[in-house]
Structures are given as C-alpha cells and as structure tokens.
N, C-alpha and C positions, 0 to 999 in steps of 0.2 A: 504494500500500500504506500503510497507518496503520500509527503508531509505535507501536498495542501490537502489532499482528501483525510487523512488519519486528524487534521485540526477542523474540516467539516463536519465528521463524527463528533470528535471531542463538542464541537461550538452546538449542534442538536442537542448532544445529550446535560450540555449547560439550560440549555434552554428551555428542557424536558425539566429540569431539577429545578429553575428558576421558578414554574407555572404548576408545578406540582408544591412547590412551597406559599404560593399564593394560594392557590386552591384549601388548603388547608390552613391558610390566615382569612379565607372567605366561608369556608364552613364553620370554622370557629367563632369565628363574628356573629354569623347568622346563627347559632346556632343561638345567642347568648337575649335575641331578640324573641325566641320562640314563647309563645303563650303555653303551649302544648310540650309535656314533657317529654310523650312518647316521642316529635317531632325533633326537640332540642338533644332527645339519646343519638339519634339519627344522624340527625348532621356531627356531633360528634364524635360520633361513628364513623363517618367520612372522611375528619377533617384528620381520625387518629390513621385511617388507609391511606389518604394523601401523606402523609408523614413519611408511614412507609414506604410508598413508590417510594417519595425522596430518597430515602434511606437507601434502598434497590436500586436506584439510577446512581448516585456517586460512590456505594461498591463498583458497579459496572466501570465508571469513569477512571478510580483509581486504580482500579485491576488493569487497566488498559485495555486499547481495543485492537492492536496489532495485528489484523489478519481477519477481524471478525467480519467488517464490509469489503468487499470487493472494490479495488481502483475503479472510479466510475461510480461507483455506484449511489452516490450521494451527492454529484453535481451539482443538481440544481434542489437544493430542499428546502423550497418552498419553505419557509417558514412564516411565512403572511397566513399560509392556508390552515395553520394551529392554533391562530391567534384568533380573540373575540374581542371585536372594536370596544365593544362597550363596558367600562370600568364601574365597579359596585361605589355607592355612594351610600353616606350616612342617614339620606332621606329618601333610598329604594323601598318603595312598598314590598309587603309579600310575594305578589304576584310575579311581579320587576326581577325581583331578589331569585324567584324559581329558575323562570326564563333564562337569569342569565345562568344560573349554575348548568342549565340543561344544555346549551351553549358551549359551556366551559367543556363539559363531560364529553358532548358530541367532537370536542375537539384533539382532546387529549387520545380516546379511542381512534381518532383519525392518524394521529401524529406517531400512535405504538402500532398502527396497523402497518402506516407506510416504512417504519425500521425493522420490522421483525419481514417484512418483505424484500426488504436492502438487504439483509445479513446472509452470511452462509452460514453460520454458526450454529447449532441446531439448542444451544442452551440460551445462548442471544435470545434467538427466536421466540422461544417459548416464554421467556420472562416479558418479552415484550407483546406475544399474545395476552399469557395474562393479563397483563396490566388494562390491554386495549379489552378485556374481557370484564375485567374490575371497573372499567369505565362506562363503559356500556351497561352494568347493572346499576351502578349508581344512577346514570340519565335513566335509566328504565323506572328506578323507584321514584325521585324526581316525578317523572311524567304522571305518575300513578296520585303523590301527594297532588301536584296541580290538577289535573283532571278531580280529584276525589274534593278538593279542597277550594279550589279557585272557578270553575268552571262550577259549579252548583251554586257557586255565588252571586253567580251572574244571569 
C-alpha cells in the first residue's frame, strides 16, 4: 500500500472515531432531556455503543492498517456522503432531535458499509459489518420510537 493511500485509511478511520464520539456526546445529551425513563435507558444505551465503536475504531487505527485496503482502493472517499448537514442544537424539539439521530445512524451504516467493502481483510471486514449492523438497528429503533411517539402526535 502507498503512503498516500495507507494516510487515506488512517484520515476515514479518524473521521469514523471523530463522528462516533459525537454520536455518543448527542445521545448522551439527548438522553438527559428525556421525560420517559424507559427512552433516556435507551439512548444511553446508545451513546454507551457509540463509545465502543470508538473504542473499536482506534484499536483498529493503532494496530495499523498495512495491507488491510488495497492501493486504490480508497481514492476517492467520499466523505461528504457520511456527513449530516444538520448540527443538534440546544433548542431541537423531540421530533428535530429523532430525525437527526436517524440521519446520523443512516450515515455511519453507510460509511462501515463502504470500508468493510474496501478491505480484503476478512477481520476488517467483519468488524466493520458489524458496526454498519449496530447502526442500522439503532436507526431501526429510532424509527420505531418516532413513528410510535411522534407520528401519533400528529
């Protein structure tokens, strides 16, 4: 692997560590706003799984990635296509507050899909299926609380 691909890897998997530590400073938040306890176990549930990716993603960083992607295989990554325009604010409603987390989650499932289809590495892979697996049930429960929660409201 060349040093400018082998710093494209490294520069995703910062990037992955950066937005999974956010995620987990946005579930924590939100979590602290909930009326409903069962809701506020939940997102703190979340924000303790975000943690962990972190945690999983700079193991991965520090181990090194020498050989895991393929030259090429990381050109152009997109990373506009991971990111969610829209930043949590102090005076997001519920609603607001769901939408973007389901957002966030659809994103992060997007970003472990497209690495674990970059790698050859077959442990790579899997951790980053999981992850994009762990992410997708989070937006899945998400969509369950708003449709259950927010759409009856209306």
């Amino acid at each position: 692997m060349n040093n400018e691909c082998q710093e494209s890897v490294i520069d995703i998997i910062e990037f992955a560590i950066a937005r999974e530590e956010e995620a987990y400073l946005f579930y924590y938040d939100l979590s602290n706003g909930m009326r409903s306890s069962q809701m506020r176990d939940l997102l703190r549930e979340f924000a303790a799984e975000e943690r962990h990716h972190r945690e999983k993603l700079a193991a991965l960083r520090d181990k090194g990635l020498s050989g895991a992607f393929p030259s090429g295989a990381v050109d152009d990554l997109r990373i506009a296509d991971y990111q969610v325009a829209v930043e949590p604010s102090q005076d997001m409603d519920y609603q607001h507050a769901l939408m973007l987390a389901m957002q966030k989650e659809k994103a992060a499932f997007r970003l472990y899909t497209a690495l674990a289809g970059m790698t050859d590495d077959p442990d790579i892979r899997e951790m980053m299926l999981t992850l994009a697996n762990e992410e997708a049930r989070h937006k899945l429960r998400l969509e369950i609380e708003y449709d259950e929660n927010v759409l009856t409201d209306n």
